[in-house]
C-alpha positions as CSV (number, residue, x, y, z in Angstrom):
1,X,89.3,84.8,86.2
2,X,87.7,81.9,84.6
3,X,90.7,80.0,84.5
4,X,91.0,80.5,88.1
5,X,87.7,79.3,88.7
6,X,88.6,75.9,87.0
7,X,91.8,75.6,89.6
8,X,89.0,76.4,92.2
9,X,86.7,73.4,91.2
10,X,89.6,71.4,90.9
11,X,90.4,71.9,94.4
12,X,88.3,69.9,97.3
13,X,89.9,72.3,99.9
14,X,88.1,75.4,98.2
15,X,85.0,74.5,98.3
16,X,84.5,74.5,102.1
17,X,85.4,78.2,101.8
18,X,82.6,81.2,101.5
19,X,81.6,82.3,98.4
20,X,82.8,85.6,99.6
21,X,86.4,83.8,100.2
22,X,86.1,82.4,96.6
23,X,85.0,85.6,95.4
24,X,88.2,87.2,96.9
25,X,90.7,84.5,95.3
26,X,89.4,85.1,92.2
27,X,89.9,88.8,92.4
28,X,93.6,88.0,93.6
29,X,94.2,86.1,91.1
30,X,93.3,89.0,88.0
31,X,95.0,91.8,89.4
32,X,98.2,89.5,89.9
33,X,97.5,88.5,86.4
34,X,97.3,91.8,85.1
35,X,100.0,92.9,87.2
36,X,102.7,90.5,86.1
37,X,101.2,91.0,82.2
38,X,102.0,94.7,82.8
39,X,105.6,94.2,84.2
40,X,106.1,91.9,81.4
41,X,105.1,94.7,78.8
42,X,107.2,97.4,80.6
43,X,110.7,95.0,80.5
44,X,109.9,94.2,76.8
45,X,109.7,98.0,75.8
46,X,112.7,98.9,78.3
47,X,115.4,96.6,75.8
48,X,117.4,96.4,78.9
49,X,120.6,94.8,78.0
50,X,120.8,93.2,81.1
51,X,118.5,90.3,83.0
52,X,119.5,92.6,86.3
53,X,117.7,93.1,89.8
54,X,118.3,95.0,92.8
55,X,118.7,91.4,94.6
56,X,121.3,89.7,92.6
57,X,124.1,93.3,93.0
58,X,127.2,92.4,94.4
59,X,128.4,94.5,98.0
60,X,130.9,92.0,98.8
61,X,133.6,93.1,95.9
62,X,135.1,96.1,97.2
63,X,134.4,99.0,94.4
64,X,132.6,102.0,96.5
65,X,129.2,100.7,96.1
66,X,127.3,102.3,99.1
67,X,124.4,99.6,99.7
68,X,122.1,102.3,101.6
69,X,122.2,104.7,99.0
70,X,121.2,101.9,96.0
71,X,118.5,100.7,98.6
72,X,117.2,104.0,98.9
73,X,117.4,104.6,95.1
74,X,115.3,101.1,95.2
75,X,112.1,102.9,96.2
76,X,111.8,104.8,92.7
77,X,111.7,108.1,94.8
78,X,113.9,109.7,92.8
79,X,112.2,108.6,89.6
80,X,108.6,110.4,91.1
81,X,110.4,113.4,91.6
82,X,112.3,113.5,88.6
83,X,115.6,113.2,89.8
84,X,118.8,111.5,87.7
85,X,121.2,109.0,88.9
86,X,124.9,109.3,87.3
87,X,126.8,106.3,87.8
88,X,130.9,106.7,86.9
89,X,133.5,104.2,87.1
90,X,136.4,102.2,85.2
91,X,135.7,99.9,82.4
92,X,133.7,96.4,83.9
93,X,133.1,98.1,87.4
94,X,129.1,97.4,86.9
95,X,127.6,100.3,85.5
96,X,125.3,98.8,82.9
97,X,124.2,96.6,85.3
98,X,123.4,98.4,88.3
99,X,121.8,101.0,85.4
100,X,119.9,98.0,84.5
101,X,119.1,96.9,88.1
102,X,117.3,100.1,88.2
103,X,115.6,100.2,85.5
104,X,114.3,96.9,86.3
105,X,113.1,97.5,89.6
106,X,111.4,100.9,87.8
107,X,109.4,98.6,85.6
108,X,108.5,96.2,88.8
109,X,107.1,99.5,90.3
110,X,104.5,99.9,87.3
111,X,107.2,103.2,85.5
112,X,108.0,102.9,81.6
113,X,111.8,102.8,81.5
114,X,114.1,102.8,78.1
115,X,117.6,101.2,77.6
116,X,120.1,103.0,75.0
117,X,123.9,103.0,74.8
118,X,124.4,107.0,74.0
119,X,126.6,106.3,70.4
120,X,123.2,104.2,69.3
121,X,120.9,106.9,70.6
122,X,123.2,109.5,68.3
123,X,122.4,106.8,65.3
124,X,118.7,106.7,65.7
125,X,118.2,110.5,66.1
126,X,120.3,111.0,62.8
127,X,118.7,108.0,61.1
128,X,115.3,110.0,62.1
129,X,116.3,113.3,61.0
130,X,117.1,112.1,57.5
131,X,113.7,109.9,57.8
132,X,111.3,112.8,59.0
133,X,110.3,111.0,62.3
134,X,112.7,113.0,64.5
135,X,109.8,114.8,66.0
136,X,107.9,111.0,67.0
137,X,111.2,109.9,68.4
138,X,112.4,112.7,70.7
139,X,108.5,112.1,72.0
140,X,109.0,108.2,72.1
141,X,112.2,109.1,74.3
142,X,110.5,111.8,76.5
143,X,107.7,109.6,77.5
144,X,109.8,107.3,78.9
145,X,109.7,108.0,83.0
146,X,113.2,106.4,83.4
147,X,115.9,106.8,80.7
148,X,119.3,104.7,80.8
149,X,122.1,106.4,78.4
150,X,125.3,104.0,78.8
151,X,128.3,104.5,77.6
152,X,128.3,108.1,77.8
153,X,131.4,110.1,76.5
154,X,133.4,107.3,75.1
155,X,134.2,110.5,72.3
156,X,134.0,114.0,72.0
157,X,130.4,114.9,70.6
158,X,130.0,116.4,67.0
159,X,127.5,119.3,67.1
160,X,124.4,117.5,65.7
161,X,125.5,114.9,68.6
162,X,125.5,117.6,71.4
163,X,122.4,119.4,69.7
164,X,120.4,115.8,69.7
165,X,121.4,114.9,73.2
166,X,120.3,118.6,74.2
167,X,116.5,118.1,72.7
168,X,116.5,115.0,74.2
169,X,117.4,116.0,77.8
170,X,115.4,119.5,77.6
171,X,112.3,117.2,76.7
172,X,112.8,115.5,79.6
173,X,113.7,118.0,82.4
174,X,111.9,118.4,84.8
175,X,109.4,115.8,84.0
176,X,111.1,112.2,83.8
177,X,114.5,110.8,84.8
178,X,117.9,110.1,83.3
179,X,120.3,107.5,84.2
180,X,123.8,108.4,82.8
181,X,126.5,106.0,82.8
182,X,129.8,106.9,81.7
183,X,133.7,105.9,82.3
184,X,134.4,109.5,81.8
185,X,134.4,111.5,85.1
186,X,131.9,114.6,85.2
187,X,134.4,116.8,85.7
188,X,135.3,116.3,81.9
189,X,132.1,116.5,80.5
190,X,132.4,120.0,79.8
191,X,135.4,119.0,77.8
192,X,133.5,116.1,76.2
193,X,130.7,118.2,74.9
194,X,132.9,120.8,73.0
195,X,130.4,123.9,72.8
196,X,130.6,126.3,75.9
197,X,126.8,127.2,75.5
198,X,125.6,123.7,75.2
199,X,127.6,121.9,77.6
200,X,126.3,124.3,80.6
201,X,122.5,124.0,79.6
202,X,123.2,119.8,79.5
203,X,125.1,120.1,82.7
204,X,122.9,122.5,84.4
205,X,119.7,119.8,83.5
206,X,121.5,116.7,84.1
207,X,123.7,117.0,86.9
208,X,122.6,119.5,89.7
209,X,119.5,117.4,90.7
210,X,121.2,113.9,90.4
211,X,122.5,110.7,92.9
212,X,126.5,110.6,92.0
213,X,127.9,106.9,92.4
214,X,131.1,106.4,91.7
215,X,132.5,103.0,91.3
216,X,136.3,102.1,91.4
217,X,138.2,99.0,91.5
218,X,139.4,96.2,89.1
219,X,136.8,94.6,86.3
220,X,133.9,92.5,87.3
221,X,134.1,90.4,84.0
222,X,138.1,89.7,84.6
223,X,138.0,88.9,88.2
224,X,134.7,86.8,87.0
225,X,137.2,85.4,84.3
226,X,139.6,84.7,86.8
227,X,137.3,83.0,89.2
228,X,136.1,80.5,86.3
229,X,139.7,79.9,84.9
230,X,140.5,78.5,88.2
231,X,137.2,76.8,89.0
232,X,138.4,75.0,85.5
233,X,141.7,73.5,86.6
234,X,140.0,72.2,89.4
């Protein structure tokens, strides 16, 4: 607020307004401060991999990319009543980044969010184990109110794998939201998972309160590649 002051005083215009008008740009001023210092915190702690926003996706390439639907998901509904989004599709079809997108536009609305590729999220959770802070980082995960697991069943699980990912998505049923991206469709999760038991209790919590989007189509990054290539011989 002080510093706003000075850009007050330094201002001719302002000073022909009220004190109560000064008073009331001041106030501005701090909570847009501490706003944008609290976004800024939120993206640092989300590790997105991704600069990605709701503004910048791409409806023109055809891939099955319903823009209602990712409007709607825009609001952060879904997230307050602790919903999951499953996003499937090919190889470069824009998963991580409209997983990003999200996540990004969770953080703008004030909500913690956490970015993790599932193979690295297996990693840390056996790296923990062996470490003795499993316990502190299944609760750093289920305090997260928007989780992003990419690359989702790129192999069959182990058992400590499907075990982990169980803990993880028990902790957070029911009270914070999942965003699962995976080039494997659902209907082969069950398959993916390997144990009978654990594969319906991670299906049962992940899937039968969650926004499906499937994607389709050729790669982003080669018809990206293409477009530069030509822009090149140019």
């Amino acid at each position: 607020m002080a510093e706003a002051l000075k850009q007050q005083w330094s201002q001719p215009a302002a000073m022909d307004l009220s004190f109560e008008e000064q008073f009331g740009m001041l106030v501005d001023a701090e909570y847009l401060f501490k706003e944008n210092r609290r976004m800024k915190r939120l993206l640092e702690s989300a590790r997105l991999k991704l600069s990605a926003s709701m503004e910048d996706i791409d409806y023109r390439t055809p891939r099955g990319l319903d823009k209602s639907v990712i409007l709607s998901l825009g609001s952060c509904e879904w997230i307050e009543r602790h919903q999951n989004v499953i996003i499937v599709g090919p190889t470069g079809s824009g998963k991580t980044y409209l997983s990003c997108a999200l996540a990004h536009t969770a953080c703008r609305n004030g909500l913690s969010a956490y970015y993790m590729r599932t193979p690295k999220l297996s990693y840390t959770l056996a790296i923990a184990r062996a470490d003795g802070s499993y316990a502190k980082t299944l609760t750093r995960l289920a305090k997260a109110r928007l989780l992003v697991l990419d690359d989702f069943g790129l192999s069959a699980l182990t058992d400590p794998e499907r075990r982990d990912l169980l803990e993880v998505i028990e902790d957070r049923h029911g009270t914070a939201s999942t965003i699962i991206a995976s080039q494997l469709p659902v209907d082969h999760w069950h398959e993916m998972i390997g144990d009978p038991t654990i594969a319906d209790a991670l299906l049962d919590r992940l899937v039968h309160n969650a926004h499906r989007i499937q994607l389709k189509g050729e790669s982003m990054r080669k018809q990206k590649a293409s477009l530069t290539q030509k822009e090149e011989m140019k």
